[in-house]
C-alpha positions as MATLAB code, in Angstrom:
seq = 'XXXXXXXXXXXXXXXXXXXXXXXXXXXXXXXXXXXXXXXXXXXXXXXXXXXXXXXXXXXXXXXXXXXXXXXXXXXXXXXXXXXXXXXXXXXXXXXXXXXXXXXXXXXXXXXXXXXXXXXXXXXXXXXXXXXXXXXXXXXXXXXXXXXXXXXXXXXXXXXXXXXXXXXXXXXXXXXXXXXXXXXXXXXXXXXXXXXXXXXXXXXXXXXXXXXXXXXXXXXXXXXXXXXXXXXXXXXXXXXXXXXXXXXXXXXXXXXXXXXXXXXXXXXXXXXXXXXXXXXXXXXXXXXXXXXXXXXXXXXXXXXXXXXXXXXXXXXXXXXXXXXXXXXXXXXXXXXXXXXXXXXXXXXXXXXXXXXXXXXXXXXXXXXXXXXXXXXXXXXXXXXXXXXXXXXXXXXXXXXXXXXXXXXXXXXXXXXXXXXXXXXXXXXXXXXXXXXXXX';
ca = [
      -0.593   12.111   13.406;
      -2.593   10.263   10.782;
      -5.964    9.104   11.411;
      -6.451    5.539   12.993;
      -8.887    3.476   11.250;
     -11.101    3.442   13.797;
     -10.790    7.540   13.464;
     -11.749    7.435    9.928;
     -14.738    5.497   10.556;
     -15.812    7.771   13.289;
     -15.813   10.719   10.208;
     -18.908   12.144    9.177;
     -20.057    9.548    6.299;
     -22.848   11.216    3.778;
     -24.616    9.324    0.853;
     -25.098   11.262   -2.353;
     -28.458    9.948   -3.408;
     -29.532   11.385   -7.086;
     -32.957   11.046   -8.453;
     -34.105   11.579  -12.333;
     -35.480    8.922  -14.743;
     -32.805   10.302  -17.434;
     -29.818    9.279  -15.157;
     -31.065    6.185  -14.874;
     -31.373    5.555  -18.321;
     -28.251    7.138  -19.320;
     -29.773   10.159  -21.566;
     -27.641   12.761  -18.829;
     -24.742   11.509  -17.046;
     -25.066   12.019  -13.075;
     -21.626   15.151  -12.979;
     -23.716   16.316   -9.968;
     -22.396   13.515   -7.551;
     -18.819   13.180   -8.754;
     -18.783   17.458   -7.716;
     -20.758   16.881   -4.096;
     -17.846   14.204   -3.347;
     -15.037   15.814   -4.256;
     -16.263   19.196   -2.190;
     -17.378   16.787    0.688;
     -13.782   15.859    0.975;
     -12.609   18.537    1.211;
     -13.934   19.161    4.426;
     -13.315   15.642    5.428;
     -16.988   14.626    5.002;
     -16.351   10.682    3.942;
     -18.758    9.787    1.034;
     -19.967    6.237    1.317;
     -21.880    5.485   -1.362;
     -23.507    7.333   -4.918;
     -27.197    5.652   -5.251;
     -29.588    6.790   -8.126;
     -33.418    6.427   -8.700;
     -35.480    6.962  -11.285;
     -38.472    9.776  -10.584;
     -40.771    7.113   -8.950;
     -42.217    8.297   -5.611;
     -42.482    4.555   -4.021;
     -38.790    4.175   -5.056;
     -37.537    7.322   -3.817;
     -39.296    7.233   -0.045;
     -37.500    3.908    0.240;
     -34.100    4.896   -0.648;
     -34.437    7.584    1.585;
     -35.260    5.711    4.477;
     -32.991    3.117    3.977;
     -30.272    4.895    2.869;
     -30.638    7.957    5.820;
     -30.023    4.492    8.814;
     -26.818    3.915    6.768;
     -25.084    7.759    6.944;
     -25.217   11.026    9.468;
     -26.232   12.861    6.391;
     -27.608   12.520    3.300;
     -27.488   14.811    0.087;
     -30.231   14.643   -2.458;
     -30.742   16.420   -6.090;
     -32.955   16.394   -8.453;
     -36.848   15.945   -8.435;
     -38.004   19.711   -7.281;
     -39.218   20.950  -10.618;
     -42.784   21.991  -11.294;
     -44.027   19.255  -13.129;
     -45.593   16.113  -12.337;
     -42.676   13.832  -12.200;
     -41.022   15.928   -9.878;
     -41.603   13.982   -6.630;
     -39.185   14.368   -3.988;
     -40.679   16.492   -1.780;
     -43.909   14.474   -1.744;
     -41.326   11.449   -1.065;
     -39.286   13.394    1.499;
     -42.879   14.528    3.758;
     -43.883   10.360    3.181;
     -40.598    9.661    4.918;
     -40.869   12.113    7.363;
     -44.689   11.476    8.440;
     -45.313   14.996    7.581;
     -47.945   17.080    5.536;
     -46.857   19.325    2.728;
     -47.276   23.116    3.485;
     -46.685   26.205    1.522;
     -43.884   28.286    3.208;
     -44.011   32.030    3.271;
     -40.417   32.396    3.016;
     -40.231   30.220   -0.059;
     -43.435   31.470   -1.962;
     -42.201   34.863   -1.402;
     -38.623   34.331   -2.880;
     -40.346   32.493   -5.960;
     -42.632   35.053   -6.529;
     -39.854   37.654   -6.245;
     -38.043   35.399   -8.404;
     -40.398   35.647  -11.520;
     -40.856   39.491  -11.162;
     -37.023   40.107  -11.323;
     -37.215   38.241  -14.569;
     -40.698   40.208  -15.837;
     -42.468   36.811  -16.386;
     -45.732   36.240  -15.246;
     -45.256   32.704  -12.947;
     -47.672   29.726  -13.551;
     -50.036   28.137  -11.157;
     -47.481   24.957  -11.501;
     -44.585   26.845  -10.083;
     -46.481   26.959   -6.326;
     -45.620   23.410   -5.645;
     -42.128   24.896   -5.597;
     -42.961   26.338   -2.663;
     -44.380   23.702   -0.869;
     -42.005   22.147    1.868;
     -42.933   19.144    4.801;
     -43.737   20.501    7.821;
     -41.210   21.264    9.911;
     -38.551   21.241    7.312;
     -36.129   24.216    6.875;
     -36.568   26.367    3.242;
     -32.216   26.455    1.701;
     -32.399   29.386   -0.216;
     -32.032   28.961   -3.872;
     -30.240   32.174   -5.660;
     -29.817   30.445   -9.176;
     -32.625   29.048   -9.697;
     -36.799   28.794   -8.511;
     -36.871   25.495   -6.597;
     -35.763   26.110   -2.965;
     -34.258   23.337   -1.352;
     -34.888   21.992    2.210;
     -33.213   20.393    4.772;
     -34.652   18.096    7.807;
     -33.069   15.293   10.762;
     -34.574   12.326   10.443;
     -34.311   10.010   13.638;
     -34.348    6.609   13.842;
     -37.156    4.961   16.143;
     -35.373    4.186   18.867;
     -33.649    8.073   18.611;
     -30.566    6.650   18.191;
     -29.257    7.162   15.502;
     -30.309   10.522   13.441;
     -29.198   11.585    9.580;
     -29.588   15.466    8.545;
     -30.927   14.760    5.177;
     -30.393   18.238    2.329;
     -32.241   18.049   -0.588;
     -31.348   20.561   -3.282;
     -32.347   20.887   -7.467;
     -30.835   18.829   -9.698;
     -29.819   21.157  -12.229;
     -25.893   21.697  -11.531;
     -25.701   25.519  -11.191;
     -28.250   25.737   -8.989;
     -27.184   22.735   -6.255;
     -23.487   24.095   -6.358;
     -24.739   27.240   -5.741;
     -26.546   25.956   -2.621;
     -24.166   23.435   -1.680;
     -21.441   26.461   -1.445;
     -23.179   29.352   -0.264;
     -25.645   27.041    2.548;
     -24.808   23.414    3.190;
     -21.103   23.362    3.044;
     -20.522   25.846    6.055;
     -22.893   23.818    7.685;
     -21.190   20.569    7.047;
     -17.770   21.892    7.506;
     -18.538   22.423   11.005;
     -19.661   18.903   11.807;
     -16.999   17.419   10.473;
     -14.963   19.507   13.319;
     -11.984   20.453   10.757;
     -10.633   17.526    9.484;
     -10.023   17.163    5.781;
      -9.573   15.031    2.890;
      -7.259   16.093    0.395;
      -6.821   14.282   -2.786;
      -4.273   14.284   -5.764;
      -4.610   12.161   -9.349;
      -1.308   11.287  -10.820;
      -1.687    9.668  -14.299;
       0.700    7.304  -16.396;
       0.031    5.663  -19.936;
       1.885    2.941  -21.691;
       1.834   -0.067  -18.965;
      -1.057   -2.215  -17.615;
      -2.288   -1.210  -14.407;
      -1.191   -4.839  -12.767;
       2.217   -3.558  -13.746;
       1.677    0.164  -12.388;
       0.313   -1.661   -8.949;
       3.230   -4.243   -8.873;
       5.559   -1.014   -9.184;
       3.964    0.641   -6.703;
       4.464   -2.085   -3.744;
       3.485   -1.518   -0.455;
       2.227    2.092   -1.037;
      -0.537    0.442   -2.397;
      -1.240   -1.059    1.170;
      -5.015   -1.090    2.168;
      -5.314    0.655    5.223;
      -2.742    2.878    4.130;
      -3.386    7.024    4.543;
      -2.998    8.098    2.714;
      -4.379    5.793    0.675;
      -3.132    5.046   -3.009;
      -5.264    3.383   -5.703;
      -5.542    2.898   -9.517;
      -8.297    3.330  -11.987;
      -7.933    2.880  -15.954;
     -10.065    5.075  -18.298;
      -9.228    4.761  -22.035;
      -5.761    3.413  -21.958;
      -4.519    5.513  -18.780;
      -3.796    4.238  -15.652;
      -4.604    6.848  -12.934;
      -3.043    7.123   -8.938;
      -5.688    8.395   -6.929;
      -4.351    9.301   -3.619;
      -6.489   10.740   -0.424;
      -5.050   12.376    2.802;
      -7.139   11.986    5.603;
      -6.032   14.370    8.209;
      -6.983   16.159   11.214;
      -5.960   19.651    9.208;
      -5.687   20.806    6.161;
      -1.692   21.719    6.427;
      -1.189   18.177    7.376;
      -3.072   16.653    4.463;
      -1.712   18.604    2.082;
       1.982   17.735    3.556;
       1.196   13.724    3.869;
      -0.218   14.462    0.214;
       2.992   15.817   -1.451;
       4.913   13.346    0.651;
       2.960   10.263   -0.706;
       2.980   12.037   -4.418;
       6.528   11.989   -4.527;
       6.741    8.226   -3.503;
       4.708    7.452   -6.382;
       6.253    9.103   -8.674;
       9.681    7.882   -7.174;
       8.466    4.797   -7.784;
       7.087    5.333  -11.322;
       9.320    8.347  -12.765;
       8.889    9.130  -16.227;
       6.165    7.080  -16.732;
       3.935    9.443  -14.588;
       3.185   12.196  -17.146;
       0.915   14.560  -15.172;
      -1.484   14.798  -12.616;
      -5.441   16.356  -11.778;
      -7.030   17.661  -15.052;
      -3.782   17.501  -17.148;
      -4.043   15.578  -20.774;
      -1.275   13.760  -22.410;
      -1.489   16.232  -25.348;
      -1.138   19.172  -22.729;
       2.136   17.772  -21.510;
       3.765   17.382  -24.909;
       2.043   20.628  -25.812;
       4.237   22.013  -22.976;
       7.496   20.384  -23.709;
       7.218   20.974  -27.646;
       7.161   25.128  -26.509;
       9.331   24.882  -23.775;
      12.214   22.427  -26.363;
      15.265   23.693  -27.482;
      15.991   20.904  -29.942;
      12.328   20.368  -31.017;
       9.580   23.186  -31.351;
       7.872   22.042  -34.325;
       6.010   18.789  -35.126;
       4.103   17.440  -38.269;
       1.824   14.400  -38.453;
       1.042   10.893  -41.123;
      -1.837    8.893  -39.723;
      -3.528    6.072  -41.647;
      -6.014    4.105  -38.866;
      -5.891    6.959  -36.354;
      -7.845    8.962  -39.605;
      -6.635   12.159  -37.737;
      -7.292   11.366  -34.219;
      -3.477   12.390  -33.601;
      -3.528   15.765  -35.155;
      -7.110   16.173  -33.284;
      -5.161   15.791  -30.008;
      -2.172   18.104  -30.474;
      -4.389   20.885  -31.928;
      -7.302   20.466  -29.365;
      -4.746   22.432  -26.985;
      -5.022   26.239  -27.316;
      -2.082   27.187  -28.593;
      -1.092   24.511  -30.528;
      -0.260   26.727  -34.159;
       3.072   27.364  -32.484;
       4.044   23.958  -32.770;
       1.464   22.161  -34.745;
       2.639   22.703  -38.869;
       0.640   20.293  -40.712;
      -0.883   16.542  -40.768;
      -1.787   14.327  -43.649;
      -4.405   11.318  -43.424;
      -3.100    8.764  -45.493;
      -5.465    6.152  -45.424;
      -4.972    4.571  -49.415;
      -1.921    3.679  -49.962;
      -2.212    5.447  -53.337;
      -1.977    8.356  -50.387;
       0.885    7.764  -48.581;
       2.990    7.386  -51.953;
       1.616   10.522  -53.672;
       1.669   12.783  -50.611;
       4.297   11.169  -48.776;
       6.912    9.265  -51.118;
       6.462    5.962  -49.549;
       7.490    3.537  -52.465;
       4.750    1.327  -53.904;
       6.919   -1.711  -53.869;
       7.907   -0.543  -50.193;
       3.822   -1.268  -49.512;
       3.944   -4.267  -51.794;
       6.790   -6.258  -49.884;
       6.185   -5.381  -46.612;
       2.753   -4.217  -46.673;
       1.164   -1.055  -45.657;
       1.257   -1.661  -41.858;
       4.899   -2.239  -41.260;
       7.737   -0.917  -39.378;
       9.235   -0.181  -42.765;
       6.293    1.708  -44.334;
       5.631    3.560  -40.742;
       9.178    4.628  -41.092;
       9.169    5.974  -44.574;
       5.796    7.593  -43.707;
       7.398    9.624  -40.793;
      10.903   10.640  -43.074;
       7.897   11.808  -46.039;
       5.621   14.184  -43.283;
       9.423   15.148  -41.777;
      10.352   16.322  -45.382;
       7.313   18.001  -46.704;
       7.268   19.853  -43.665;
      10.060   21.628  -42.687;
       9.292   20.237  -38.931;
      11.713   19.423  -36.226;
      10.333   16.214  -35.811;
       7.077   13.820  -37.361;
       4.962   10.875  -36.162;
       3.635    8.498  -38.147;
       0.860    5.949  -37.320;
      -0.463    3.056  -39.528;
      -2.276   -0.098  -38.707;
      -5.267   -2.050  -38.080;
      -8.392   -0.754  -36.086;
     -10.768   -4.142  -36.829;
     -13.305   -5.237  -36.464;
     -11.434   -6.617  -39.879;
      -8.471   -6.787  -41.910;
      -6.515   -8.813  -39.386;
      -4.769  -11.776  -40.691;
      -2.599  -14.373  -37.846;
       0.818  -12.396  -38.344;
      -0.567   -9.419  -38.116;
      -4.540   -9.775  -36.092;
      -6.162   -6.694  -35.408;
      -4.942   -4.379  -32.864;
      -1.556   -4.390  -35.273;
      -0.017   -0.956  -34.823;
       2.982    0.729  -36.330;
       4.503    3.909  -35.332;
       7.469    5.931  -36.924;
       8.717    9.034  -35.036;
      11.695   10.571  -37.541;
      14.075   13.757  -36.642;
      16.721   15.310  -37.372;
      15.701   16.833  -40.944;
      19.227   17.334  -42.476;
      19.720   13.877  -41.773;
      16.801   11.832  -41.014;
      16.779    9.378  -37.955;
      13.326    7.600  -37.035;
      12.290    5.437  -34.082;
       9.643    2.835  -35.132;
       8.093    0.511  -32.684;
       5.172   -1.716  -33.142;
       2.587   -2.773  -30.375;
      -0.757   -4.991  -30.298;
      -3.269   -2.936  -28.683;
      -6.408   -5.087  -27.524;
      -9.540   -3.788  -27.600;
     -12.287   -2.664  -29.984;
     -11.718   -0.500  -32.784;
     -12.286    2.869  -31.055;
     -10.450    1.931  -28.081;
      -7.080    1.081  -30.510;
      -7.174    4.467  -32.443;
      -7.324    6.136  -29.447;
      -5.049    4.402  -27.379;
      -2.534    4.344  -30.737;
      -2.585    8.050  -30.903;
      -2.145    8.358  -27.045;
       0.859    6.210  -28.091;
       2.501    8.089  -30.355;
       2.189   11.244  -28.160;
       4.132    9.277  -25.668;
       6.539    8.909  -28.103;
       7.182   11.658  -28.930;
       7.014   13.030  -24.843;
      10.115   10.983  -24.345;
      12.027   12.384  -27.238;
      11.605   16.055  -26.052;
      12.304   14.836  -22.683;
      15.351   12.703  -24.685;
      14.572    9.551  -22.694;
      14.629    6.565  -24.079;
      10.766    4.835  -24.014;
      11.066    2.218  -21.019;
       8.737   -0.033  -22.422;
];
């Protein structure tokens, strides 16, 4: 049976809590507590909250005291470095009402650390080794800053959070997150599990995608189904909570297949897949269409970027031209000047006789063309920016080309991207020969 909602709550709930004064000012984005969650779920750990601080000792002893009353545990990284802004453990024995204190075990594994690597170990390095009393040394093997981990209990003992604090450089805390805190953890959490799957569409607005969806969209729902956008694609993200992993991963596939019943075609892949890998896929898998050729004029190559970022790609990829003049696309392409005069160059008509050019000069199964307006100018009111045309043309012994034209919002990086996204999707539903249902 699912889990009840008051079931869920009664899960183990952590806090990722990161410290470093370059993830809070953006110079290194925080990857470390995106991992932590994702492995914490899997053992059906339920992450409450991400929290970052910058290295400031009065900043860090209150987030850990506030945020260890709100969570049975609490995972920290970053801060345990040699140098003087390295301040967690000094923040960590504040909390805890404890002294700092070499330990053996530690100094012994740093010093054994620096001999394996035949360099001599600076005087700097012993804080390393310095833990709060009564805290337990985690063993680092990647790295020279042990971590520690210690339960914190409330004053009136009722309430109690096992805090872990490990390095914030990423090799070293997954190392010590797998190899010491996860067993740990996994028995707490007394077996259940949180299993997870990301299904991702492109080409409608994620009001649409949830309207579509209906009730499976339900909050309290488990598992649960939700939607993020990130540069043009709307995302499912669905979570199984379930006593065991067989279960989840059942309820999982079960709840997948809704979605995507709901959805179909528009659903183009799911976890790490890209759009480009898809078509990549399709193009090599195609009876009808193994080759492809590419005209771009705002995209400046963005298109051709995508379909050859995917290893591979020279089995299908034969050649793309960047026709940004229009002296370009009618010397390389044979688009008519008085084509571009009349209509002008972002048109359904010139997109169509730029995709029939790249299809001819080729030899390809199939070409996309792209041309339009990125801004911030060169919008007029029939044709603002945001303007896009796109040409996809086949058949080479007898040319026949699908042109459509959108109006992408946005700034100008946001509409070449999302315009060569498009035109990938394009040409997706021709190898899947589908007509585009929007």
């Amino acid at each position: 049976m699912p889990f009840s909602d008051d079931r869920i709550r009664m899960m183990v709930t952590a806090i990722v809590f990161s410290i470093g004064d370059e993830l809070v000012l953006g110079q290194t984005i925080d990857t470390n507590s995106a991992w932590i969650s994702r492995e914490l779920a899997a053992i059906g750990v339920r992450v409450a909250e991400h929290v970052t601080v910058a290295d400031d000792q009065a900043a860090i002893e209150k987030a850990i005291a506030e945020l260890a009353a709100r969570c049975q545990v609490l995972l920290v990284s970053g801060g345990l470095g040699p140098t003087e802004d390295d301040l967690t453990r000094q923040a960590l024995a504040a909390v805890l009402g404890q002294p700092l204190e070499e330990n053996p075990q530690a100094m012994a594994a740093l010093i054994a650390r620096f001999q394996k690597f035949g360099r001599p170990m600076s005087p700097s390095n012993r804080i390393q080794a310095m833990l709060p009393r009564g805290t337990l040394m985690i063993d680092n093997t990647a790295g020279t800053a042990c971590g520690m981990s210690a339960l914190l209990r409330s004053n009136d003992s009722e309430h109690s959070c096992q805090i872990f604090v490990m390095p914030g450089v990423p090799g070293e805390m997954k190392a010590m997150m797998t190899k010491s805190i996860l067993p740990e953890l996994r028995s707490l959490a007394g077996g259940a599990v949180i299993r997870s799957r990301t299904l991702h569409t492109f080409g409608l607005g994620e009001s649409v995608i949830g309207e579509m969806l209906g009730d499976l969209m339900q909050r309290g729902r488990n598992p649960s189904v939700g939607t993020t956008v990130a540069d043009g694609v709307v995302s499912l993200r669905i979570n199984a909570a379930f006593p065991s992993s067989m279960q989840a991963d059942e309820e999982l596939v079960k709840t997948a297949e809704a979605c995507r019943q709901k959805l179909g075609h528009l659903v183009y892949g799911q976890d790490e897949q890209k759009l480009a890998q898809v078509v990549a896929k399709l193009l090599l898998e195609s009876k009808f269409c193994r080759s492809v050729a590419t005209a771009e004029s705002c995209t400046g190559g963005l298109l051709a970027k995508m379909l050859t970022d995917v290893a591979g790609s020279s089995a299908y990829f034969q050649r793309g031209w960047v026709t940004y003049a229009n002296e370009a696309k009618t010397q390389l392409l044979k688009v008519p000047a008085e084509l571009i005069e009349k209509k002008g160059a972002v048109s359904v008509e010139v997109t169509e006789a730029m995709a029939i050019g790249a299809l001819q000069a080729s030899n390809s199964d199939a070409a996309l063309s792209i041309t339009g307006i990125a801004g911030p100018d060169g919008g007029t009111p029939e044709k603002p920016v945001g303007t896009v045309c796109f040409g996809l043309a086949f058949n080479p012994e007898s040319p026949e080309v699908m042109t459509r034209l959108f109006r992408f919002p946005g700034d100008r990086a946001f509409i070449r991207d999302r315009s060569a996204k498009m035109a990938l999707t394009l040409l997706r539903f021709h190898l899947m020969q589908i007509a585009l249902p929007f």
